[in-house]
C-alpha positions as CSV (number, residue, x, y, z in Angstrom):
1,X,3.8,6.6,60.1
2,X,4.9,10.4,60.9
3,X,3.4,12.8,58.8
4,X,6.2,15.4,59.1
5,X,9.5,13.8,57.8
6,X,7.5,13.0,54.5
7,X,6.5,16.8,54.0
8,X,10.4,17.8,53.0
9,X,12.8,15.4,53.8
10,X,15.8,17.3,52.1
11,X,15.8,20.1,54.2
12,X,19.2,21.1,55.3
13,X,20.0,20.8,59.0
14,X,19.2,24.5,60.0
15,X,16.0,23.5,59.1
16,X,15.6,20.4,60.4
17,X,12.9,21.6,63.3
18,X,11.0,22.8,60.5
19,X,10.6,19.0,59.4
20,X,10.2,17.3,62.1
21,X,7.6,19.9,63.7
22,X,6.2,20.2,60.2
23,X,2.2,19.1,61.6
24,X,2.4,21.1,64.2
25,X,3.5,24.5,62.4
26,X,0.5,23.7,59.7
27,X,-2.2,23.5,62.5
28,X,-1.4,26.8,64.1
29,X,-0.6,28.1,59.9
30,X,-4.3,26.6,59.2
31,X,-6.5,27.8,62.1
32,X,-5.3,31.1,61.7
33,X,-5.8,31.1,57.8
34,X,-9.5,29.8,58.8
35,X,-9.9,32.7,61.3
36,X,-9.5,35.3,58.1
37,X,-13.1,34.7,57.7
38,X,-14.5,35.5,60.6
39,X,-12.1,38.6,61.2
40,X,-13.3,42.6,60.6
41,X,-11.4,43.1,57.4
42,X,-13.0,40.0,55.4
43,X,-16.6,40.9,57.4
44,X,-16.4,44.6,56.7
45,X,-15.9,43.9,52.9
46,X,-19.8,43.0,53.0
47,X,-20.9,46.3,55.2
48,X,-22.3,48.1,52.8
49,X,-23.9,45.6,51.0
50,X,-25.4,44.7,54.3
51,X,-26.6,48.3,54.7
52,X,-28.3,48.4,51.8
53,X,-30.0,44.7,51.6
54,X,-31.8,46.1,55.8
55,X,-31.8,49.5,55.6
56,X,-29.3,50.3,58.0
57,X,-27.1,53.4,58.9
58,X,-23.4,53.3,59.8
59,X,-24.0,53.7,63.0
60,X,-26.9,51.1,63.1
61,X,-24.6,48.4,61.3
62,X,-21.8,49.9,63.8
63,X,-24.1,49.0,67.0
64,X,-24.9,45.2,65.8
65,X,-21.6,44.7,64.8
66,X,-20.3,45.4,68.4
67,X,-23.1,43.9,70.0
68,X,-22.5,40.7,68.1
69,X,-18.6,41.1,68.4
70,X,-19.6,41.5,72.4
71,X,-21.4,38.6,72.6
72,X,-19.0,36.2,71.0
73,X,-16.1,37.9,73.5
74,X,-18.6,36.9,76.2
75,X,-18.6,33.4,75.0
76,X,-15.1,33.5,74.5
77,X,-14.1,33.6,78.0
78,X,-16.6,31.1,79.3
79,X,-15.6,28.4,76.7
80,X,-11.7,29.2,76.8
81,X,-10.6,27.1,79.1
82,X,-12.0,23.8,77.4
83,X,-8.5,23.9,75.1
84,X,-7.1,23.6,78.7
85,X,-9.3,20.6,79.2
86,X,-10.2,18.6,75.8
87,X,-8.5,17.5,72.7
88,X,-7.7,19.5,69.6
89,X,-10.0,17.8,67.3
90,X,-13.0,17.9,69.7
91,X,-12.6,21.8,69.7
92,X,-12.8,22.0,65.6
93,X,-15.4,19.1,65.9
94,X,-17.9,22.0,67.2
95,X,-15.8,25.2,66.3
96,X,-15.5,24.8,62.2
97,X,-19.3,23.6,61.7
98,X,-20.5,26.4,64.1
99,X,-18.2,28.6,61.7
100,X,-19.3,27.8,58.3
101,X,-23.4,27.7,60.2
102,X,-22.3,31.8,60.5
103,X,-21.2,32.3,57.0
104,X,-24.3,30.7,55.7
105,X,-26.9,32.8,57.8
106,X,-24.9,35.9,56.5
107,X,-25.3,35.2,53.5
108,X,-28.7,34.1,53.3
109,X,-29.7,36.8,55.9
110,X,-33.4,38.3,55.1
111,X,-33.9,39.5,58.5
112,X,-31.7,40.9,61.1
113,X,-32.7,37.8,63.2
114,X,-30.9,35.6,60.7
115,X,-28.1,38.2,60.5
116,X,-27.2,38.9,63.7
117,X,-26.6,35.2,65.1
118,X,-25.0,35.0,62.0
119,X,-22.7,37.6,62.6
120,X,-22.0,36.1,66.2
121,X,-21.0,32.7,65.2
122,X,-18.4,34.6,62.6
123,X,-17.3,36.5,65.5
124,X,-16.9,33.3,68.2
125,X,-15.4,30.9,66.4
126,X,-13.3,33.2,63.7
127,X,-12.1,35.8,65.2
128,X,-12.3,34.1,69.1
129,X,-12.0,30.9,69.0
130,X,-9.7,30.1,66.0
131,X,-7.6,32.3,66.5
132,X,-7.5,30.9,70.6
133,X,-7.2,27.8,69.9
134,X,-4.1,28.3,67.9
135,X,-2.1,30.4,69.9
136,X,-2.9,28.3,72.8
137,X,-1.7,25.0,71.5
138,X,1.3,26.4,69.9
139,X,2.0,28.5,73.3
140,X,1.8,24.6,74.9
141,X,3.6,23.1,72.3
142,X,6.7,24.9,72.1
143,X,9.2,26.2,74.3
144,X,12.6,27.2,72.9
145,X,11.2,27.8,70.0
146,X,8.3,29.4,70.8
147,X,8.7,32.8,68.9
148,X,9.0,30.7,66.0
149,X,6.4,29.0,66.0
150,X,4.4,31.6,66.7
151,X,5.7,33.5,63.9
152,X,4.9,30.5,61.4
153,X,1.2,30.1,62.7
154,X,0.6,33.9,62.1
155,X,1.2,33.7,58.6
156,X,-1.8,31.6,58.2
157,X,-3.6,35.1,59.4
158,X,-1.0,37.1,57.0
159,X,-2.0,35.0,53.8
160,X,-5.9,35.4,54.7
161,X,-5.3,39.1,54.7
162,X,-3.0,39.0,51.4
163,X,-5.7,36.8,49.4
164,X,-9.2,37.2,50.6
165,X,-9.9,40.8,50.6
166,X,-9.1,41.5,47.1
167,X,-10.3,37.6,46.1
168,X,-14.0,38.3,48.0
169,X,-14.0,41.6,46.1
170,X,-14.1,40.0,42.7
171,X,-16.1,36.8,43.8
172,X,-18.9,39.2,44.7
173,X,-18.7,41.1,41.7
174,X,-18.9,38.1,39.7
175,X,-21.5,35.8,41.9
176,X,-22.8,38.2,44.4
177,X,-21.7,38.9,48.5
178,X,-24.5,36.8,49.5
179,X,-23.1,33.4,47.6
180,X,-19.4,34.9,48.0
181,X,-20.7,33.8,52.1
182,X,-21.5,30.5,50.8
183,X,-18.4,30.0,49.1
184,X,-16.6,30.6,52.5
185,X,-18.8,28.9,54.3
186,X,-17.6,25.5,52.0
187,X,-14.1,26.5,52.7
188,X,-14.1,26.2,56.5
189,X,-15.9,23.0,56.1
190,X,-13.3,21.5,53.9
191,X,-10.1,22.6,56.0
192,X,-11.8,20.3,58.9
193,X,-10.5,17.4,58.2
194,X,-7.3,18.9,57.1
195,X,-7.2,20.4,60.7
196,X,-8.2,17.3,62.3
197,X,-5.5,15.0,60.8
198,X,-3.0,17.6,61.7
199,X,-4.0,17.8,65.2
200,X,-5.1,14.5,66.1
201,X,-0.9,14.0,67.9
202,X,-0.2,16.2,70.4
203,X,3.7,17.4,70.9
204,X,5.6,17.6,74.3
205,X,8.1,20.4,74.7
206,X,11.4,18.5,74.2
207,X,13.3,17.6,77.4
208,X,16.4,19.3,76.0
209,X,14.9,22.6,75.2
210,X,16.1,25.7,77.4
211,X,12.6,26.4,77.9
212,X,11.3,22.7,78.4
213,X,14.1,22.3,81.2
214,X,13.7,25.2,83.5
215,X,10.2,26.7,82.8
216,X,8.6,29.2,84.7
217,X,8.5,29.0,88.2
218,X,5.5,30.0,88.6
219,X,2.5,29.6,86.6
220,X,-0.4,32.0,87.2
221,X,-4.3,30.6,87.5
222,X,-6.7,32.7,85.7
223,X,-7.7,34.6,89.2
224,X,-3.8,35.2,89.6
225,X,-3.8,36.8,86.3
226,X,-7.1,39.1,86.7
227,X,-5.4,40.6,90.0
228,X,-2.5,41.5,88.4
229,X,-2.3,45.0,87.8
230,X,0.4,44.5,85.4
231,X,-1.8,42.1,83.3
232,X,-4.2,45.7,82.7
233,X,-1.2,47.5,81.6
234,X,0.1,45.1,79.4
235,X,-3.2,44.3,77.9
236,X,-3.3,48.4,77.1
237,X,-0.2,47.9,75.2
238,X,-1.5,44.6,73.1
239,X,-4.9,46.1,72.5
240,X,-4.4,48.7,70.1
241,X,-3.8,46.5,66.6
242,X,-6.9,45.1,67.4
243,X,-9.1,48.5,68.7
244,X,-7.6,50.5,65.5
245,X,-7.6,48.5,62.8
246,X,-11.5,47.3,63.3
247,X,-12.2,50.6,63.2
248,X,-10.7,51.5,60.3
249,X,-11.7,48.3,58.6
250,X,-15.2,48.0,59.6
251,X,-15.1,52.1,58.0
252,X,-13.1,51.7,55.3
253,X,-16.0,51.6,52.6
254,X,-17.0,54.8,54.1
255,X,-13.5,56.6,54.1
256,X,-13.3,55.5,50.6
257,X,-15.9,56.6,49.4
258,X,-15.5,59.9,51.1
259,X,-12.4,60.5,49.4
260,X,-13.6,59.2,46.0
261,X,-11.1,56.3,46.3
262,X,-12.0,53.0,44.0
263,X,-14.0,50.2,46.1
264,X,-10.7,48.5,44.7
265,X,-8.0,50.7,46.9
266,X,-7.8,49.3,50.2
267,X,-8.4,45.4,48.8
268,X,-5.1,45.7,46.9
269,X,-2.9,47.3,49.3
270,X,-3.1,44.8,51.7
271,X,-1.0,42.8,49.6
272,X,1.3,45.3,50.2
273,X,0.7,44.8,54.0
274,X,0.9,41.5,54.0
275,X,4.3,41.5,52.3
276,X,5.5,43.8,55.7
277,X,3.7,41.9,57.7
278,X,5.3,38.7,56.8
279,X,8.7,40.2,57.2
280,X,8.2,41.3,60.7
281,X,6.4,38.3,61.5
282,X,9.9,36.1,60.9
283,X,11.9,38.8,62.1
284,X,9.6,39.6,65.2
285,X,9.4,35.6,66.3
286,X,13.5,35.3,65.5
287,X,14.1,38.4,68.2
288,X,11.5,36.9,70.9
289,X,13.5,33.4,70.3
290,X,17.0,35.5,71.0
291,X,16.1,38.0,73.7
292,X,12.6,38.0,74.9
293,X,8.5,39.2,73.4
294,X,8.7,42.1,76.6
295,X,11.9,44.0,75.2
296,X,9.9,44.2,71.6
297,X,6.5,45.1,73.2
298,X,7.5,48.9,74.2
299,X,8.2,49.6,70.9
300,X,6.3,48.0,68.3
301,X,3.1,50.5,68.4
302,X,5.2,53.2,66.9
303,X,5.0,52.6,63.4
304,X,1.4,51.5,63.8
305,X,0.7,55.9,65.4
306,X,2.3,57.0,62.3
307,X,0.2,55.2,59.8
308,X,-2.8,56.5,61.4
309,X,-1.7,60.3,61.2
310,X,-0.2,59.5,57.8
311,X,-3.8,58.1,56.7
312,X,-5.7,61.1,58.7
313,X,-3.9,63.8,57.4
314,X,-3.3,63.0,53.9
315,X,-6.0,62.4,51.1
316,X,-4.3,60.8,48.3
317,X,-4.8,57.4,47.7
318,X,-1.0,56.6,48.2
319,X,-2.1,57.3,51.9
320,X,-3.9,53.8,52.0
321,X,-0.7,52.3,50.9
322,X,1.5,53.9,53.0
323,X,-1.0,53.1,55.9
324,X,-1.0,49.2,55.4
325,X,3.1,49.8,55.2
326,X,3.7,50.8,58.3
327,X,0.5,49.2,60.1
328,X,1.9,45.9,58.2
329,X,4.8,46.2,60.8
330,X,3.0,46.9,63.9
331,X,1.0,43.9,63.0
332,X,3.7,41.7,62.2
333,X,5.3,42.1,65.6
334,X,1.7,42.1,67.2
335,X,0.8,38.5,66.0
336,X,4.3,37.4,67.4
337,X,3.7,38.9,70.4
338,X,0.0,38.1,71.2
339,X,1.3,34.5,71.0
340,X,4.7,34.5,73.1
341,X,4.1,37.4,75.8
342,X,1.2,35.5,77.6
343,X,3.4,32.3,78.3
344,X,6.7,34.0,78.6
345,X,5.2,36.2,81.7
346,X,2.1,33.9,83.5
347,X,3.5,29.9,82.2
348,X,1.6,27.4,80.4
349,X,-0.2,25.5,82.5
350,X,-3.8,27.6,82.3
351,X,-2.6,29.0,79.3
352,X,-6.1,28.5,77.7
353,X,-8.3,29.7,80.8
354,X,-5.7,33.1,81.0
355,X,-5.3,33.0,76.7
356,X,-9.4,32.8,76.6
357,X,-9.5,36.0,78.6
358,X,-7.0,37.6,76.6
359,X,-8.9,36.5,73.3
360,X,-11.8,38.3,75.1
361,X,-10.7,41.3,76.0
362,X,-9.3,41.7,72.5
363,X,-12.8,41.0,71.0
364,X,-14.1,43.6,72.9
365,X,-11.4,46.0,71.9
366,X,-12.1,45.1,68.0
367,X,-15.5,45.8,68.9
368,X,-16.1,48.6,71.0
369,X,-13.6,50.6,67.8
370,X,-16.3,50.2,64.7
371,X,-19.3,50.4,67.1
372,X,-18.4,53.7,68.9
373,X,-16.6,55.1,65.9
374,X,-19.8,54.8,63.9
375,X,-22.0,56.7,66.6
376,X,-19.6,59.7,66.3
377,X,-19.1,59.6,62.4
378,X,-23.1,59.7,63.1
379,X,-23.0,62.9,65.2
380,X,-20.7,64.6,62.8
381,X,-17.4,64.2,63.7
382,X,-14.9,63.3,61.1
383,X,-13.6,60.0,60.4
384,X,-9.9,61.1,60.0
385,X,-9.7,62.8,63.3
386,X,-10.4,59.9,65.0
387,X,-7.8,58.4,63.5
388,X,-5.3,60.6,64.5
389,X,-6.6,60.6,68.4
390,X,-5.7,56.5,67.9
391,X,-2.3,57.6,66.1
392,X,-1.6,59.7,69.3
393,X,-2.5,57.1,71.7
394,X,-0.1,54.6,70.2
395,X,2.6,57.2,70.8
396,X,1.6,58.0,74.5
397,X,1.0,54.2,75.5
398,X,4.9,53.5,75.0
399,X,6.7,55.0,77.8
400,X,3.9,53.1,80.2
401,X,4.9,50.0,78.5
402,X,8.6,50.5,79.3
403,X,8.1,51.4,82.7
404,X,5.2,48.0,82.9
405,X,8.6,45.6,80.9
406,X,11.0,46.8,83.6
407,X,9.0,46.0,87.0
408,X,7.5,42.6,85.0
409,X,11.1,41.5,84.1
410,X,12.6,42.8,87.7
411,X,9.6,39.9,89.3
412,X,10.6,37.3,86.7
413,X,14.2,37.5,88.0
414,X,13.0,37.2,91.3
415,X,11.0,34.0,90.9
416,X,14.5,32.3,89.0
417,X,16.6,33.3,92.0
């Protein structure tokens, strides 16, 4: 018996995809959700407990972070391609239990050779391999309605960042960080069989969707893709959220601190990013549905370069909020479009081997940011001016992206005529 028609069966007609799709939407909603925990801003709530329990220096703790963060990008793109090649539920049946095995070596971490594999599998199969897995499938799944889709699995990400930050900040205080890991570890284990009921149907495109009918006409094999140069610039115009954010995530204890701000400040407002963020999710996956993810993608870094010289140049606490404003719309249009652009330019049919190299090579942008960041906090130069430098680069990256949209759209065209 279909799942979907039983989740809300008086949902008016506009809505009606929303029913019948209902499974498919909560997969993508869940594995994203489930990535939270693996992802720098849940991680970096621990940092500097984990500095005190080994000893370590922000630019030590900086270092392991990137090496593990490194390793599971490396991982990454050499197990990518299996979402190409194997079921859904055999992916979770290795990913989720390999998840929660992370949360509880961080947690129960007495040495650094518990805690750095520890730290890996968090990295892999939360921030990697989750969050693969679910833009794949939905990039596979959908068609016409891709942007949608899209949008509606990205809130699973959005609600992780809304809840869990502020929620591990209070389980800690109460229980400890090391049993607050233990708790999450129990929580990936128990959205595994939620995950692998949802998943266990796959969905065909339907026949009568614009997208389904006349699909790309070419779709590019991971070589094809690497010897694009377009694929580099695009990539330097998707990378950013990523790069910046883990920096200032991974940091944000420290810039706290250094400001006298409460432990409490940047936990609460990302509430307020989340709100933003869910708003330009919908709106971002509506626009990609009408007109296309390359006409947003020129744009949609601005907002994100004046957060950064709004939380470099001013002290006040009000900054942090008025960072996660304007970062929560960046974001919101960058979880959109990190899940249509791929499909919408190189096709669908080695989505996962291309997406897997993608995932990568934004793994390696989250952690090159803390890692290097941390070495120059260590040599004395200030947190908030590397900020700004990212706030610039945001800026200067745009009018590269338009000119990258234009000859990209201008080679679409020619493959439809």
């Amino acid at each position: 018996m279909p799942l979907a028609p039983h989740l809300a069966p008086n949902l008016p007609p506009i809505l009606a995809p929303l029913r019948a799709d209902a499974r498919w939407y909560a997969t993508g909603y869940l594995a994203m959700f489930a990535s939270s925990f693996g992802q720098t801003f849940f991680v970096a709530l621990s940092g500097n407990d984990i500095r005190a329990a080994f000893s370590l220096s922000a630019g030590d703790f900086g270092l392991i972070y990137t090496a593990v963060t490194l390793g599971g990008a490396l991982l990454l793109a050499l197990t990518g391609g299996l979402v190409d090649r194997m079921p859904v539920t055999r992916v979770l049946a290795f990913t989720l239990p390999a998840f929660a095995a992370g949360a509880v070596l961080t947690g129960t971490a007495t040495h650094l050779l518990q805690l750095i594999p520890g730290l890996l599998l968090l990295r892999f199969c939360g921030q990697g391999m989750m969050v693969h897995l679910a833009y794949t499938t939905i990039g596979r799944w959908f068609a016409a309605g891709r942007g949608r889709a899209v949008s509606i699995a990205a809130l699973g990400l959005n609600t992780g960042q809304a809840l869990l930050p502020l929620g591990q900040v209070v389980l800690a205080g109460a229980i400890g960080w090391r049993l607050g890991w233990i708790v999450a570890a129990g929580l990936v284990l128990l959205l595994w069989p939620v995950l692998a009921r949802l998943a266990a149907r796959d969905r065909q495109p339907a026949a009568a969707d614009p997208a389904a009918a006349a699909p790309p006409i070419r779709h590019w094999s991971r070589a094809e893709v690497l010897r694009d140069p377009c694929f580099y610039l695009l990539l330097a115009g998707m990378l950013p959220p990523a790069f910046i954010s883990n920096t200032i995530f991974f940091h944000q204890t420290s810039l706290a601190a250094a400001r006298g701000w409460a432990p409490e400040v940047f936990a609460s407002a990302f509430t307020l990013y989340a709100v933003i963020a869910i708003g330009n999710v919908l709106l971002s996956g509506h626009l990609i549905d009408r007109a296309s993810a390359r006409r947003l993608l020129p744009v949609y870094l601005l907002p994100f370069g004046a957060a950064c010289l709004v939380l470099a140049g001013f002290e006040a606490p009000w900054s942090a909020f008025a960072f996660m404003l304007l970062y929560g719309i960046t974001d919101g249009i960058s979880l959109t479009l990190f899940g249509s652009l791929w499909p919408e330019v190189y096709g669908t049919r080695h989505l996962g081997a291309v997406r897997g190299v993608v995932v990568a090579a934004m793994v390696l942008a989250a952690a090159a940011g803390p890692g290097l960041a941390g070495l120059l906090v260590d040599a004395g130069i200030p947190l908030p001016w590397l900020i700004a430098g990212m706030g610039c680069y945001c800026g200067l990256i745009c009018p590269v992206l338009v000119l990258t949209v234009r000859r990209v759209s201008a080679r679409l065209a020619d493959q439809k005529v």
